[in-house]
N, C-alpha and C positions, 0 to 999 in steps of 0.2 A: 179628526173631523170627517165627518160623512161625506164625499163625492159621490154624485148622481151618476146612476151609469143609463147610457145611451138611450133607455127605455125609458127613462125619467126627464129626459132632457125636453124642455120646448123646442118646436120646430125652428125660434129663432138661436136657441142655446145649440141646436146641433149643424146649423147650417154656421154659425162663430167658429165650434169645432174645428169643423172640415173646410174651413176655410183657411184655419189659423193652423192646420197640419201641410196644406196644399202650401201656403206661403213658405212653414219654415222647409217644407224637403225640398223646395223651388231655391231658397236661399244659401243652404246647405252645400248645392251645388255649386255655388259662388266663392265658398269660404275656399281659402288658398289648403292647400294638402297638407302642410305643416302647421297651420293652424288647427286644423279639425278636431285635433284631441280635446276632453273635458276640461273649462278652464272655470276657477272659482274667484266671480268675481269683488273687487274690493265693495268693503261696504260701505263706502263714500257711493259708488258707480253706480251699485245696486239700488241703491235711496235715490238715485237721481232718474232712474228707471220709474221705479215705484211712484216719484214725488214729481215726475215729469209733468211743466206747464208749458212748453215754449222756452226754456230755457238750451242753451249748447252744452258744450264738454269737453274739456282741456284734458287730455292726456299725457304729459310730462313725466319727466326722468331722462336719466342714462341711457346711453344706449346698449341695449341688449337686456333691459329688466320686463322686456312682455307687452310694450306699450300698444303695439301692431294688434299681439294676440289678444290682447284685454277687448281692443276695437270690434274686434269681429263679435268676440258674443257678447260685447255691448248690444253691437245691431242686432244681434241675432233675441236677445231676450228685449229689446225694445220693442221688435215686431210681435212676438208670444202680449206682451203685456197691450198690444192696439186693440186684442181680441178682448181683453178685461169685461165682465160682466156689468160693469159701470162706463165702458166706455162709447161712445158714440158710433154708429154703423157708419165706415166711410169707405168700405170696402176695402180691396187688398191695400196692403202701406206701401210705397214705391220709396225702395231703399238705393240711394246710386253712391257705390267705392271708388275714389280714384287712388292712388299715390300722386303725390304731390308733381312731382316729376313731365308723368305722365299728363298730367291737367294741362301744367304748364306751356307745354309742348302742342297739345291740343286746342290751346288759346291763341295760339303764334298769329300774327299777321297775316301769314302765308298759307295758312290751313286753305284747302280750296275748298269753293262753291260758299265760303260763309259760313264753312262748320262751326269755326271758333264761337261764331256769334249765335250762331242755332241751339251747341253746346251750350253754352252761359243760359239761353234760355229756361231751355229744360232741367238743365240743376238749379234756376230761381227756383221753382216749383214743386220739383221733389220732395217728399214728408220727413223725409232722411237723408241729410248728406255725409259721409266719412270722408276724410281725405290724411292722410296717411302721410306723415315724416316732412309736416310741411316747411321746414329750415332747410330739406334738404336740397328743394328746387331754385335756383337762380332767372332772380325775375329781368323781365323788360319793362321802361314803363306802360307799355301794350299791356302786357299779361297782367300789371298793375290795376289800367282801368279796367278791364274785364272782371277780375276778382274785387272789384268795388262795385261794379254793377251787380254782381252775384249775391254777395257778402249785404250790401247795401237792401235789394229785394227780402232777402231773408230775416235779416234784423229788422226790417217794418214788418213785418208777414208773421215773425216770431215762428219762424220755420227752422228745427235745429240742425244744428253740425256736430259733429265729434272728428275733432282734430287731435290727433297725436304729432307732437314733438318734442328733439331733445331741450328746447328752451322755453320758457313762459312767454305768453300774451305779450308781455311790453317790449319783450327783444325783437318782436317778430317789423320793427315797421321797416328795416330795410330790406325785408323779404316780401311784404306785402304793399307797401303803403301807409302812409298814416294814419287815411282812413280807413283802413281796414283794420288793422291794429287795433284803433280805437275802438271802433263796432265789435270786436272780437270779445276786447276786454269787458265789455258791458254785457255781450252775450254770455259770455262764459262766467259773467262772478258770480258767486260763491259755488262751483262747479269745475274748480280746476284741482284734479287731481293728479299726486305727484306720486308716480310709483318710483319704489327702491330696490336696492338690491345688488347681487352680481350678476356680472353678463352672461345669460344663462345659452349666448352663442358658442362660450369656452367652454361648457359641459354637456347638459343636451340640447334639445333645439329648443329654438327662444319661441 
């Protein structure tokens, strides 16, 4: 197939470009060090990319089968694909990572000045949320409502997430709530993909 090069491009086709170059080496710099190598992603993942309406993304499996790695250049080709020559000018895509852990922690009660609450705001909003190994953080019922007010915005908004963890949507309610459990499972069906495999921590890096 023929690609246009640069001298063929419309003024709106090459300001997409250099938009959508400017985003992913901005992104790039985000991606963890051990992630950075080429990863090929599943073809459940890639169609959910391609097929993307407002829909989430369940990352499941074992631990140490790439569910983290899978995540990153999920985002990373979610944002290549905002630039699509069919898709809408919204300018750059505001992608925010957390691990799970870390969110948690950053939701506390005690955060000062209101961060917790400022936070929640700014990730309702966001056009991409990731959050990373989220069985692995231990809740409060605080950290509960806050990830309902989060979770709850997004699911009416149809603003996506991609969550990796080692268990499925329905195990998640004494981690998250049942409302959010719920909201999860509805965001995420038919989009919960289950990678296999060995733990590729026992040979080289996952």
């Amino acid at each position: 197939m023929h690609s246009a090069s640069p001298d063929e491009l419309s003024p709106r086709e090459s300001v997409l470009v250099e938009r959508r170059l400017a985003a992913l080496t901005q992104f790039d710099t985000r991606i963890p060090t051990i992630y950075r190598q080429a990863h090929e992603l599943p073809e459940e993942v890639a169609g959910w990319i391609a097929g993307w309406g407002g829909t989430s993304l369940f990352l499941t499996g074992p631990i140490g089968v790439g569910k983290t790695h899978t995540a990153w250049h999920t985002c990373r080709r979610w944002i290549e694909a905002q630039y699509g020559p069919g898709q809408p000018w919204q300018g750059t895509p505001i992608v925010k990572t957390y691990r799970s852990t870390a969110l948690f922690d950053a939701l506390r009660p005690d955060a000062p000045d209101g961060e917790g609450r400022a936070l929640v705001k700014t990730l309702q909003n966001v056009d991409l949320l990731f959050i990373d190994d989220l069985a692995a953080a231990r809740p409060s019922s605080w950290t509960q409502e806050r990830l309902f007010e989060l979770f709850d915005e997004r699911y009416i908004n149809r603003r996506p997430v991609i969550i990796t963890c080692d268990v499925l949507p329905s195990q998640l309610t004494e981690v998250v709530g049942p409302r959010v459990a719920s909201r999860l499972a509805e965001m995420c069906r038919g989009s919960v993909v289950l990678l296999q495999g060995a733990d590729r921590r026992k040979g080289a890096a996952a």
